[in-house]
C-alpha positions as CSV (number, residue, x, y, z in Angstrom):
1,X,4.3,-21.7,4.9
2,X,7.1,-21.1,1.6
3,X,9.1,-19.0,1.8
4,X,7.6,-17.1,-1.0
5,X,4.0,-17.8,0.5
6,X,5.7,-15.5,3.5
7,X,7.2,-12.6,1.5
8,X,3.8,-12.3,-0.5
9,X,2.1,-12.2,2.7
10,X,4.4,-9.3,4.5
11,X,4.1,-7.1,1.1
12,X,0.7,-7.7,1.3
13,X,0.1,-6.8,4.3
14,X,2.6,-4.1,4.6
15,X,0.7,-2.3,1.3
16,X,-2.2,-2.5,3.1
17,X,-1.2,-1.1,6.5
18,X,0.5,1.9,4.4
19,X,-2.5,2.4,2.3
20,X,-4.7,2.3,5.5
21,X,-2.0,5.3,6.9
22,X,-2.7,7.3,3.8
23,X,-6.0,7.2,4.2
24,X,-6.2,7.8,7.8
25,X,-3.7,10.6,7.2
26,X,-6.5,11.7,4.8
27,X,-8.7,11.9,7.6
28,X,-7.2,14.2,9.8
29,X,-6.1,16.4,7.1
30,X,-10.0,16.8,6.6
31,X,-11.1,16.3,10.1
32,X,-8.1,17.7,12.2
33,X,-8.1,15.4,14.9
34,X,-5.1,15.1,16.4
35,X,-5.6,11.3,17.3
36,X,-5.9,10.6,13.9
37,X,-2.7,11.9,12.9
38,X,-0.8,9.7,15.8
39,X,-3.0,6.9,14.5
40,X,-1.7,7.5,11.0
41,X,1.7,7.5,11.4
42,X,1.4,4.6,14.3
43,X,0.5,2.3,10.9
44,X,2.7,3.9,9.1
45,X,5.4,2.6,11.4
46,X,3.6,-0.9,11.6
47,X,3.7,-0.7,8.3
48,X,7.4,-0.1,7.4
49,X,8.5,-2.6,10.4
50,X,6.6,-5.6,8.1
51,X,7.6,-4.3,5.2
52,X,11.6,-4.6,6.5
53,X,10.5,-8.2,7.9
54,X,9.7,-8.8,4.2
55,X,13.5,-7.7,3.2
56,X,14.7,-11.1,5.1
57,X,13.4,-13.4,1.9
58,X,13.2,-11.1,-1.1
59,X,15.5,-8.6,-3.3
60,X,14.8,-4.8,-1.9
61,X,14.6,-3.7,-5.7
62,X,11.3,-6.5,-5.5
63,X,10.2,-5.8,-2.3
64,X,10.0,-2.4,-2.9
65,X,8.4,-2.7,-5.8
66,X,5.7,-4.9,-5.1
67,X,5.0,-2.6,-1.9
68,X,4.4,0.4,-3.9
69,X,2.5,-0.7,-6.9
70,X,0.1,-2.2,-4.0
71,X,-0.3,0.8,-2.0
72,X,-0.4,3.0,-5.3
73,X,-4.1,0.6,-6.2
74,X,-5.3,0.4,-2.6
75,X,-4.9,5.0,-2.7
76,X,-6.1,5.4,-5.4
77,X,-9.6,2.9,-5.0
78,X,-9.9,4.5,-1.4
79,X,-9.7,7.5,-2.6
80,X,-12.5,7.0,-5.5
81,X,-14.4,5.1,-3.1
82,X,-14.2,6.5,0.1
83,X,-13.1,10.4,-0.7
84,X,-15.1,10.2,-4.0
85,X,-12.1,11.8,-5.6
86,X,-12.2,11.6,-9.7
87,X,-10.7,8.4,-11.6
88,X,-9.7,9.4,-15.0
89,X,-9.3,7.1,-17.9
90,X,-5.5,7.4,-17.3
91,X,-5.9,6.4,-13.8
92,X,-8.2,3.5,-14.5
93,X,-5.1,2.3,-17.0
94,X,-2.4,3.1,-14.6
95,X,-4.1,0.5,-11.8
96,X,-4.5,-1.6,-14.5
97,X,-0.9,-1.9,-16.2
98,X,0.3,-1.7,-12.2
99,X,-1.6,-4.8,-11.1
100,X,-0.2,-6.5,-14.2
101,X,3.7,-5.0,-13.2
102,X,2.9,-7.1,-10.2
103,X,1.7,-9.7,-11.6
104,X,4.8,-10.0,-13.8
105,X,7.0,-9.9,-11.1
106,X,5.5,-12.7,-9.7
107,X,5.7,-15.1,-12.6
């Protein structure tokens, strides 16, 4: 696997595990469960140990980035499609112009 192949997959994967802590964190705040809180920030931590794993091939300024324009589209469609929170017109252009940003900072 490239080296590029490998930081795309940590960012990747590191956006979803955070995403996946925001929405379990969600969860409890709903629910109250205790267990889902630890679960929460367990990812979290899983999260931010790929995420630094990621920091050995790229730029933190890119790393970073990438990470959080991810995690920003993952919330935001769980919340719309799981939390059946509201998507405004502005929101619908924001994920769009921030999977562009990515893919911009890809090319």
């Amino acid at each position: 696997m490239g080296v590029k192949t490998l930081f795309l997959v940590l960012v990747v994967l590191a956006a979803v595990l955070e995403a996946s802590g925001d929405v379990i964190l969600k969860k409890w705040a709903i629910d109250g469960k205790q267990a889902l809180f630890a679960l929460g920030l367990a990812v979290y931590f899983a999260a931010t140990v790929v995420w630094a794993f990621s920091l050995r091939y790229e730029f933190l300024s890119r790393a970073i980035s990438i990470v959080t324009v991810l995690n920003l589209v993952i919330v935001v469609l769980a919340g719309a499609l799981y939390f059946k929170e509201d998507l405004s017109a502005a929101n619908k252009v924001g994920i769009a112009l921030g999977i562009v940003s990515v893919v911009l900072m890809e090319l």
